[in-house]
C-alpha positions in Angstrom: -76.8 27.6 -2.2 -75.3 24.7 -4.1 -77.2 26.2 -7.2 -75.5 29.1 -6.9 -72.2 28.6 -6.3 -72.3 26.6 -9.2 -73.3 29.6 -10.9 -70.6 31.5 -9.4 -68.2 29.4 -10.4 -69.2 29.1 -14.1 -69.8 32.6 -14.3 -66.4 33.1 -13.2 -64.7 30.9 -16.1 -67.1 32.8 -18.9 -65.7 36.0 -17.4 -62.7 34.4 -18.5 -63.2 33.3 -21.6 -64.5 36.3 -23.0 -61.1 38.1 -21.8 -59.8 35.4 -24.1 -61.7 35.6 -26.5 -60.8 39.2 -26.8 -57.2 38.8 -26.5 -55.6 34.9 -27.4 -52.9 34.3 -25.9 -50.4 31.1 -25.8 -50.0 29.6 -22.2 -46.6 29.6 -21.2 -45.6 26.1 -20.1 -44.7 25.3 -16.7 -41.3 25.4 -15.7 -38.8 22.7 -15.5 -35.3 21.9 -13.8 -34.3 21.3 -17.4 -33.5 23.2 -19.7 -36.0 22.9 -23.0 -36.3 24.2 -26.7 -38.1 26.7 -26.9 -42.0 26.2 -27.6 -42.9 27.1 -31.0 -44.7 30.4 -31.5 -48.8 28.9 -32.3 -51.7 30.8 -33.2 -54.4 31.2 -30.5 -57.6 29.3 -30.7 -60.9 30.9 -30.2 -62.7 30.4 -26.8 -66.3 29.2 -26.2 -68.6 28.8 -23.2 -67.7 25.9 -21.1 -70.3 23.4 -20.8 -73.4 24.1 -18.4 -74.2 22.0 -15.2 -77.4 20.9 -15.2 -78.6 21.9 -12.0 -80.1 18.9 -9.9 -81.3 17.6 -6.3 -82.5 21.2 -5.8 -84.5 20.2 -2.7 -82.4 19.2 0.3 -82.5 15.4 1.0 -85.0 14.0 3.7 -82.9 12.5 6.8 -83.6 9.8 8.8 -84.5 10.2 12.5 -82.0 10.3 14.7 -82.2 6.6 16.1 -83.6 6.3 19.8 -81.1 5.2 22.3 -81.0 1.5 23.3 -81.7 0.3 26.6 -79.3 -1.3 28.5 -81.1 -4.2 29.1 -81.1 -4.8 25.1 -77.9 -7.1 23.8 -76.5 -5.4 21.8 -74.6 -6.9 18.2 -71.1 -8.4 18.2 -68.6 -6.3 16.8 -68.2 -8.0 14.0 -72.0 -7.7 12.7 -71.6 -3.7 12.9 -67.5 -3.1 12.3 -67.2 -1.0 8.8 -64.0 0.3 7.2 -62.2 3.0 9.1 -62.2 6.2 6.5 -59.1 6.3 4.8 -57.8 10.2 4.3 -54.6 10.7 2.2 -53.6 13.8 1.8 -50.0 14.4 2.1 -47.0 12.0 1.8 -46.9 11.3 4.7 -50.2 9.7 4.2 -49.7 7.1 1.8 -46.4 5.8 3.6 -44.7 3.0 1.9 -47.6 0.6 1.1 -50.1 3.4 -0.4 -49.9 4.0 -4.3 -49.9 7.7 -5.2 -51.4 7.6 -7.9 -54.5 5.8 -6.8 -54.3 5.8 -3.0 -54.8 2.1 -3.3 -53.0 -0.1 -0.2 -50.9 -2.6 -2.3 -49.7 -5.7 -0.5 -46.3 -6.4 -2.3 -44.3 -2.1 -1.5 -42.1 -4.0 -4.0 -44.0 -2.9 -6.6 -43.9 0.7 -5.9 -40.8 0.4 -6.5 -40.8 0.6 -10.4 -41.0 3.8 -12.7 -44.3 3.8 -13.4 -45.3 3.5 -17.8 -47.1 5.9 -20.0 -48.4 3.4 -23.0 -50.4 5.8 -25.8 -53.0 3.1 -26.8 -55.3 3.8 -30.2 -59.1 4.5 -30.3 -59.7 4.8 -33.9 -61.2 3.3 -36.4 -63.0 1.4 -34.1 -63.4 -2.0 -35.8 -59.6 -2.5 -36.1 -58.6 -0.7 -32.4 -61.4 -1.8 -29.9 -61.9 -3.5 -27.8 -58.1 -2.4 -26.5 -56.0 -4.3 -24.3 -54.9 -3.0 -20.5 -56.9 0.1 -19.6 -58.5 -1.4 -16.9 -55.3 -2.3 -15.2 -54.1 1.4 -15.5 -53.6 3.9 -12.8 -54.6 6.6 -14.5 -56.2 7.2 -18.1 -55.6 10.6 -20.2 -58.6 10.8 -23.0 -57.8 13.7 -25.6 -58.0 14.9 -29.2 -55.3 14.1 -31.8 -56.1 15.3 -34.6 -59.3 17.4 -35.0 -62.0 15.3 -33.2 -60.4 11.9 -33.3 -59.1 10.8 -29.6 -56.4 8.3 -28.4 -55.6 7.8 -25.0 -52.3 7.8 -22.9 -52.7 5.0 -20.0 -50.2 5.5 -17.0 -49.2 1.7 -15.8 -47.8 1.8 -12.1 -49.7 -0.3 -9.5 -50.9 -3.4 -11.7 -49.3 -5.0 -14.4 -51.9 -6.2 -17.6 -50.5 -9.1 -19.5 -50.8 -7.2 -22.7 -52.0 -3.9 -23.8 -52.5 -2.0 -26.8 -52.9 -1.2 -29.6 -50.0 1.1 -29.2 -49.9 3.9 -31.4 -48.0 6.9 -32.1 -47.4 10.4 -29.8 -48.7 13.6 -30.0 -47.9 16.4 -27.9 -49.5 15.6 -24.5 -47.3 13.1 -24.1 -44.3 15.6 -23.8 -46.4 16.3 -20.6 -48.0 13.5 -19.1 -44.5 11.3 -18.7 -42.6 14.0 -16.5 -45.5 15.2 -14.7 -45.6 11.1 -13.0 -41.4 10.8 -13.7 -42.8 7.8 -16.1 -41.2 6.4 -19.6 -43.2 6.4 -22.3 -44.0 3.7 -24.7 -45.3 4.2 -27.9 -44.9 3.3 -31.4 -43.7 6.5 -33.3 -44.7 10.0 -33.7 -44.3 13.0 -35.9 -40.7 14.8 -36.6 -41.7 18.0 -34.8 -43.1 15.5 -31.3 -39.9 13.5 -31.4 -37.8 16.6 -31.4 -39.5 17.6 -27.9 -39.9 14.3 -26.6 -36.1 13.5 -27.4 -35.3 17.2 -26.1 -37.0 15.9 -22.5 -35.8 15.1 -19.3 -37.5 11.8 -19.9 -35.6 11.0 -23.5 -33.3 7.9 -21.8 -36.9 6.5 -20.7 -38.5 6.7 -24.1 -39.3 3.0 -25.0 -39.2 2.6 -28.9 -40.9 -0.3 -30.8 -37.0 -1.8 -31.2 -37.2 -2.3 -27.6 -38.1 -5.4 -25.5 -41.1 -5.8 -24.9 -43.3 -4.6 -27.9 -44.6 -7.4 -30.8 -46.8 -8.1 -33.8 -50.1 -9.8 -33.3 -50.6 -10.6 -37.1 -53.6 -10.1 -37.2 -55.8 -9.7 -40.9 -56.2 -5.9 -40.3 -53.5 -3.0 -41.1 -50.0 -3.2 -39.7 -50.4 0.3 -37.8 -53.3 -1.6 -35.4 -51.2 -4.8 -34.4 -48.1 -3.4 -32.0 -49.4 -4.7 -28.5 -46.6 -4.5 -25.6 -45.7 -6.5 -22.6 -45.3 -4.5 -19.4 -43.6 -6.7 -17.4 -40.9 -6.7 -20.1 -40.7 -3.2 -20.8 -40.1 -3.0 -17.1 -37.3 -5.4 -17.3 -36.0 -3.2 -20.7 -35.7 -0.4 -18.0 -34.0 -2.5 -15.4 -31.6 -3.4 -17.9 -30.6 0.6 -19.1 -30.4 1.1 -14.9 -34.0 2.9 -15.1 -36.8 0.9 -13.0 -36.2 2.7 -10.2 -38.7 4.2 -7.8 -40.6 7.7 -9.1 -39.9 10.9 -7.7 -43.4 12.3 -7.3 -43.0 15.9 -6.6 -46.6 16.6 -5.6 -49.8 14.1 -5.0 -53.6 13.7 -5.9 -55.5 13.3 -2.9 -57.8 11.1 -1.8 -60.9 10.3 0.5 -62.9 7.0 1.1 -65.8 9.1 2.1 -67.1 11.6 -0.4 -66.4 14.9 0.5 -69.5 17.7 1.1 -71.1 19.9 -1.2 -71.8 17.6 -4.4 -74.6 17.1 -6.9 -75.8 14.1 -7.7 -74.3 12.6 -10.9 -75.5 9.2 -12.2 -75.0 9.8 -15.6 -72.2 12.0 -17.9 -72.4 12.5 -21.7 -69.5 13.5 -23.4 -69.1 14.5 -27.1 -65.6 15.1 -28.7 -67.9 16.8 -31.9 -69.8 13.9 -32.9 -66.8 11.5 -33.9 -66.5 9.9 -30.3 -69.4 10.1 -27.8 -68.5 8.9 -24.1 -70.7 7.9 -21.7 -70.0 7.2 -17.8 -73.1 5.4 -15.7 -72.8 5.3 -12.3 -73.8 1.6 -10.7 -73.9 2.2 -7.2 -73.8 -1.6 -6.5 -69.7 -1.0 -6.6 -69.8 2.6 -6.5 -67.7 2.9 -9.6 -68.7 4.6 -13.4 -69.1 2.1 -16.1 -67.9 3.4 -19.8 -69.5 3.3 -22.7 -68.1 5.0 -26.4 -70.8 5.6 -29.1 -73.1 3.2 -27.7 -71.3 0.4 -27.0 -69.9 -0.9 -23.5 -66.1 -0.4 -23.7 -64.4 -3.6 -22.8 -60.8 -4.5 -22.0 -60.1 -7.2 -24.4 -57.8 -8.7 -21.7 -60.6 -9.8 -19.4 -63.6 -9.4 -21.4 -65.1 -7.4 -19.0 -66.6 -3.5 -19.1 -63.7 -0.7 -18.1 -65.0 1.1 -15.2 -63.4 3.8 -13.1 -63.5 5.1 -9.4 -63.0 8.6 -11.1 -63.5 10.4 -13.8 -62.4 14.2 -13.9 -63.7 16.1 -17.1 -60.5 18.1 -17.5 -60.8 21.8 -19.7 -57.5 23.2 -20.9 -56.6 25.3 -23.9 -56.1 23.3 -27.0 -54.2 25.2 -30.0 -52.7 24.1 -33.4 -49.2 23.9 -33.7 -48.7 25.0 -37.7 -44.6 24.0 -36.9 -45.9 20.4 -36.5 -47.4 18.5 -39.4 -49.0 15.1 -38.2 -50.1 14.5 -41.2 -48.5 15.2 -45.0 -49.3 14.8 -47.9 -47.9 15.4 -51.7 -50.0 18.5 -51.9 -48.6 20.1 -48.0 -50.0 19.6 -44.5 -53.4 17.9 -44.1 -53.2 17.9 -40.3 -51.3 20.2 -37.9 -50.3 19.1 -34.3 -52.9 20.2 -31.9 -51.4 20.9 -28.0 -53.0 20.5 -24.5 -52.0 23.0 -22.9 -52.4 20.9 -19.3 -50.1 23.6 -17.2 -51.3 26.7 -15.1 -54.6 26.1 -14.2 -58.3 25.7 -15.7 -62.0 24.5 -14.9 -62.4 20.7 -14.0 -65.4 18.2 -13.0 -64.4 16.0 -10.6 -67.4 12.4 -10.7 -67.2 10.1 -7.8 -69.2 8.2 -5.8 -72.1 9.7 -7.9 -71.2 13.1 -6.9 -70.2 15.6 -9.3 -67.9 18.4 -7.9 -67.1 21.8 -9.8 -63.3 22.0 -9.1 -60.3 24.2 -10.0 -57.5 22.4 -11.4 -53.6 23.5 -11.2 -50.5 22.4 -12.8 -47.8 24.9 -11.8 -44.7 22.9 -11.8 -43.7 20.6 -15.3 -43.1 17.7 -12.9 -46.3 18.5 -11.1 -49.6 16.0 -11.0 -52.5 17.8 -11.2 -54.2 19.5 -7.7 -57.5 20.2 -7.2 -59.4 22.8 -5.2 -62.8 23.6 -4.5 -64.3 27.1 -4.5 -63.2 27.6 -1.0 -59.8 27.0 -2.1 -59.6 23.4 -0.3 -57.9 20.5 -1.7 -60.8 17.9 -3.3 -59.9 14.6 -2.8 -60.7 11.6 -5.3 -62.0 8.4 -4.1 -59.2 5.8 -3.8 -58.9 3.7 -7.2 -57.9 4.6 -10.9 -59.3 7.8 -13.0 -60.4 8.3 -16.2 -59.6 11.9 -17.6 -61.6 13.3 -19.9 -59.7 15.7 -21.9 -61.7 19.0 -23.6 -60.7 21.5 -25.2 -62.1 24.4 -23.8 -63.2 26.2 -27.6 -66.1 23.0 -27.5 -69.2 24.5 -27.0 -71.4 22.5 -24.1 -69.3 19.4 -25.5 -71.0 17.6 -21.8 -73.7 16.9 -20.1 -74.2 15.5 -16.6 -77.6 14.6 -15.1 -78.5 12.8 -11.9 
């Protein structure tokens, strides 16, 4: 059963893709209570297969015995020796209350802090041997993986519940982040971008949270490697740069992940995911099941968070496919003889395929977007909601023209 409906649902998306394939079309972005520019017309890419699942645990697990019953004359344990945590199910605001973060489903003991606008900080990841090992991904709610420019990624780290001393290196925007900040009502700090990205980002809703490298908060390390690698930021003092303009107030979350401490039915096993952004970064994500939690690694080496010293690791990590199309209106890149680089766009909105890894589970998903101030919602083939275990995600950005860019194995 589990063999085929992953079947099913793969076959579904290549029925899809063809159609694509046949006809390109540009994705119409979500809608929005304001009132935007108009997105500029962009070519269609081509489409491509989407990775396969390698199928696994094909024989049904052996259970235990259902245990005899005790006798009466037997003492049995205190109940301390056999208490364990009460499941913990949060699925709709109500849920999380005051004292749950909704963007990991984490109980925080200071509500205070749930009070701030949460901080989307776009943190470099190449060249390696002047950006890594970065500083404050492991303190993020959320991480956004994706491609800049051809294969080359950078990540976008959402800072809400916990507050990293430093982070960075901060780099510049690219289009996803006219996106990720209103789909969390975050600001957005980063160091610079393109003229065609700051036109959108300026045109946002967001454009009074925009935190530019005048503001307080950012500085130099000094360091003996190129200036673009040493802009490192201070959260806590970006957060008081908001108080100051009358902006750290509470988000208005117009939808919410979901989340489960017990892992929901009908997965595969999953220790191990392998993911190749075309050869120039390679992720890896190893399931330890000593603290239930994936441990990264990028082209053979364990990622650390500079901050701690310590190997990032994550409760989730969703492998996320969306359309991903040059902008030819949008030069990142320019040189005395034209354009060396054109602006490439996520198109995160509608809906697409997703692989949802928790709890060494893997979990062929449905993902939808249909709102600009929406989070991401995702639904199994049944059409239920799938909920994540509680703790921070990793997302792992494709663009759905890779061919089998992952591979996921028990």
């Amino acid at each position: 059963m589990r063999n085929s409906f992953y079947l099913i649902f793969l076959s579904i998306w290549l029925l899809l893709l063809a159609a694509c394939q046949q006809e390109p079309q540009a994705v119409a972005p979500p809608p929005a209570d304001t009132t935007l520019p108009a997105t500029a017309d962009i070519p269609a890419g081509t489409g491509a297969p989407l990775p396969t699942l390698v199928p696994t645990n094909t024989v049904p697990p052996t259970l235990p015995p259902p245990p005899t019953s005790v006798a009466t004359s037997t003492p049995l344990p205190s109940p301390e020796a056999t208490a364990t945590p009460e499941p913990v199910l949060l699925l709709s605001p109500d849920d999380f209350g005051p004292n749950h973060n909704r963007l990991t489903g984490e109980l925080v003991e200071d509500p205070a802090i749930l009070q701030r606008r949460p901080i989307a900080v776009k943190i470099s990841n190449s060249p390696a041997s002047y950006t890594r090992p970065q500083s404050g991904l492991q303190d993020a709610d959320l991480v956004f993986e994706h491609v800049t420019e051809g294969p080359i990624t950078r990540f976008t780290a959402i800072i809400y519940g916990r507050t990293p001393e430093k982070i960075g290196p901060i780099r510049s925007a690219r289009l996803i982040d006219v996106e990720l900040p209103a789909m969390y009502d975050a600001a957005l700090a980063y160091s610079g971008s393109s003229i065609g990205v700051a036109n959108k980002l300026f045109s946002s809703e967001f454009r009074a949270r925009i935190l530019r490298s005048n503001s307080g908060g950012y500085y130099r390390t000094g360091e003996d490697k190129p200036h673009e690698h040493t802009l490192y930021g201070r959260p806590e003092q970006f957060w008081a740069s908001l108080a100051e303009a009358g902006l750290n107030v509470a988000p208005t979350f117009t939808t919410q992940m979901a989340f489960a401490s017990v892992p929901p039915a009908g997965g595969e096993p999953a220790g191990y995911a392998n993911i190749n952004y075309r050869d120039w970064t390679i992720v890896e994500w190893r399931y330890d099941p000593e603290t239930g939690r994936y441990l990264r690694w990028a082209d053979d080496e364990a990622s650390l968070d500079a901050n701690y010293g310590e190997q990032i690791s994550a409760a989730n990590v969703i492998i996320l496919y969306a359309p991903h199309l040059r902008d030819f209106n949008i030069c990142e890149y320019q040189t005395e003889s034209g354009c060396q680089a054109f602006a490439t766009e996520s198109q995160i909105w509608g809906q697409g395929p997703a692989v949802i890894l928790r709890d060494g589970q893997q979990y062929a998903v449905t993902w939808k977007r249909e709102q600009r101030p929406h989070m991401f919602t995702f639904y199994d083939a049944a059409g239920n909601v799938l909920p994540l275990q509680i703790g921070n995600t990793w997302f792992q950005v494709m663009p759905m023209h890779y061919i089998d860019p992952v591979s996921i194995t028990p």
